[in-house]
C-alpha positions as CSV (number, residue, x, y, z in Angstrom):
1,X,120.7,162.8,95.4
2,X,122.1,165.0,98.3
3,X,124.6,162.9,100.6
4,X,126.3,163.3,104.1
5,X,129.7,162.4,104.6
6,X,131.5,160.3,107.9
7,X,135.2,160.5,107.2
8,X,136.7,157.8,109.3
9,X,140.0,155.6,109.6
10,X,140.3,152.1,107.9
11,X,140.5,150.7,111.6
12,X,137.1,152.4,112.3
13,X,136.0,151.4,109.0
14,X,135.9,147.9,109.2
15,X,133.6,147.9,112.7
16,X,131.2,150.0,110.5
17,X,131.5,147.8,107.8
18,X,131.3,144.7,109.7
19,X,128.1,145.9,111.8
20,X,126.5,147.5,108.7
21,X,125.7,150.3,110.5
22,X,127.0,153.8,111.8
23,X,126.8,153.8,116.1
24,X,126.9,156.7,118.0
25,X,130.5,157.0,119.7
26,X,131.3,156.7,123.0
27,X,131.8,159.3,124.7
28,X,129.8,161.8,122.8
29,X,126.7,159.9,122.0
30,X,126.5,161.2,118.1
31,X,127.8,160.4,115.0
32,X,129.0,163.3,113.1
33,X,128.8,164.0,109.6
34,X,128.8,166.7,107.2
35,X,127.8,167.6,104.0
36,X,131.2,168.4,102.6
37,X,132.7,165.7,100.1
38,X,136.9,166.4,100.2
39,X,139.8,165.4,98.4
40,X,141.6,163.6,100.9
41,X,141.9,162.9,104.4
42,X,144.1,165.9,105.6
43,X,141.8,168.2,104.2
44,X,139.1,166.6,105.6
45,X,140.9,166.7,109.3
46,X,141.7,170.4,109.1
47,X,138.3,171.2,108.0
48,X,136.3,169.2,110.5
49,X,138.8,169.4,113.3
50,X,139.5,165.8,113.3
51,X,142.8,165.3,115.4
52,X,142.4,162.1,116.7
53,X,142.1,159.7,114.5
54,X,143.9,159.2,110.5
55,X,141.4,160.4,108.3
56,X,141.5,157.6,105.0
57,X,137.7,156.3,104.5
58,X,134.7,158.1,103.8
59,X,131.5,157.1,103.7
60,X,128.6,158.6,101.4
61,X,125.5,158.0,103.0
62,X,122.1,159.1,101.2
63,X,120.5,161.9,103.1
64,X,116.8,159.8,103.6
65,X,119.0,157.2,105.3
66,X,120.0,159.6,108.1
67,X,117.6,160.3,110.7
68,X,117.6,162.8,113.7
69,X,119.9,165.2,111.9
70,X,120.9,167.9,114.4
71,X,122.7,171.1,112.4
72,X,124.5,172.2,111.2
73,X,127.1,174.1,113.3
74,X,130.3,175.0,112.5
75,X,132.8,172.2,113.2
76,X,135.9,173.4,116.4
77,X,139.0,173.4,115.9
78,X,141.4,170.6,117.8
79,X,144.5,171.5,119.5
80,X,147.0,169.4,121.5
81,X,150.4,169.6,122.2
82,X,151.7,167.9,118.9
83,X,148.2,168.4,116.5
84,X,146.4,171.4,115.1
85,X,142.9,171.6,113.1
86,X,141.6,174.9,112.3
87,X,138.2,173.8,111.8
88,X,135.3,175.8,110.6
89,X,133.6,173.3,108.5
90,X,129.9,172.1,108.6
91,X,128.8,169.6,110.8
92,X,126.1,167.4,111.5
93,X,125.0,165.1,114.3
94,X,122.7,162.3,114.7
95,X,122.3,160.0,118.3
96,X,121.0,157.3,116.2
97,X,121.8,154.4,114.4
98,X,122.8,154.8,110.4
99,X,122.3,151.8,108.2
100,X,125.0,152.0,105.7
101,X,123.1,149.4,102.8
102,X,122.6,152.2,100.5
103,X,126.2,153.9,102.0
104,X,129.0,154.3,99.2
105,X,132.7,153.7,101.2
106,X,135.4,156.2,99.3
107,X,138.8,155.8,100.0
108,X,140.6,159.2,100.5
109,X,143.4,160.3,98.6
110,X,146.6,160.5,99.9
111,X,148.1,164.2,99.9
């Protein structure tokens, strides 16, 4: 079975949990996700160029489960005055709704 990954923080993780469901974020519209499964959470951050939020949860959603897949595209770095993400990983986006029933929450390792 061929997965896509949402790397999140524990914070985000437990409004995901709690709706049982991935929403589209505000401002962006889209969730993102990618089909690259790391080791742990800074990895994941560089990768994806992920500088705002602590990267600890991922979740392993089943590819059928994800609808209106738009990708993928190289992932941007992130840059700000006291963060740095190189980027240059795959991503994903969907605008809709992803049930996460089927969804298998990994906790990422801690560097």
């Amino acid at each position: 079975m061929n997965y896509y990954y949402h790397y999140t923080s524990r914070y985000n993780a437990q409004g995901i949990l709690a709706a049982g469901k991935l929403r589209p974020s505000r401002p962006s519209g889209v969730t993102y996700l990618t089909d690259q499964l790391f080791g742990n959470g800074a990895e994941a951050s560089d990768v994806l160029g992920i500088g705002t939020i602590p990267i600890e949860i991922c979740f392993a959603i089943p590819e059928g489960d994800a609808i209106g897949i738009s990708g993928p595209r190289i992932a941007a770095g992130y840059n700000s005055s006291n963060q740095m993400r190189s980027g240059g990983g795959i991503e994903y986006t969907t605008s809709y709704e992803i049930p996460i029933i089927s969804t298998t929450t990994v906790v990422m390792k801690i560097p």
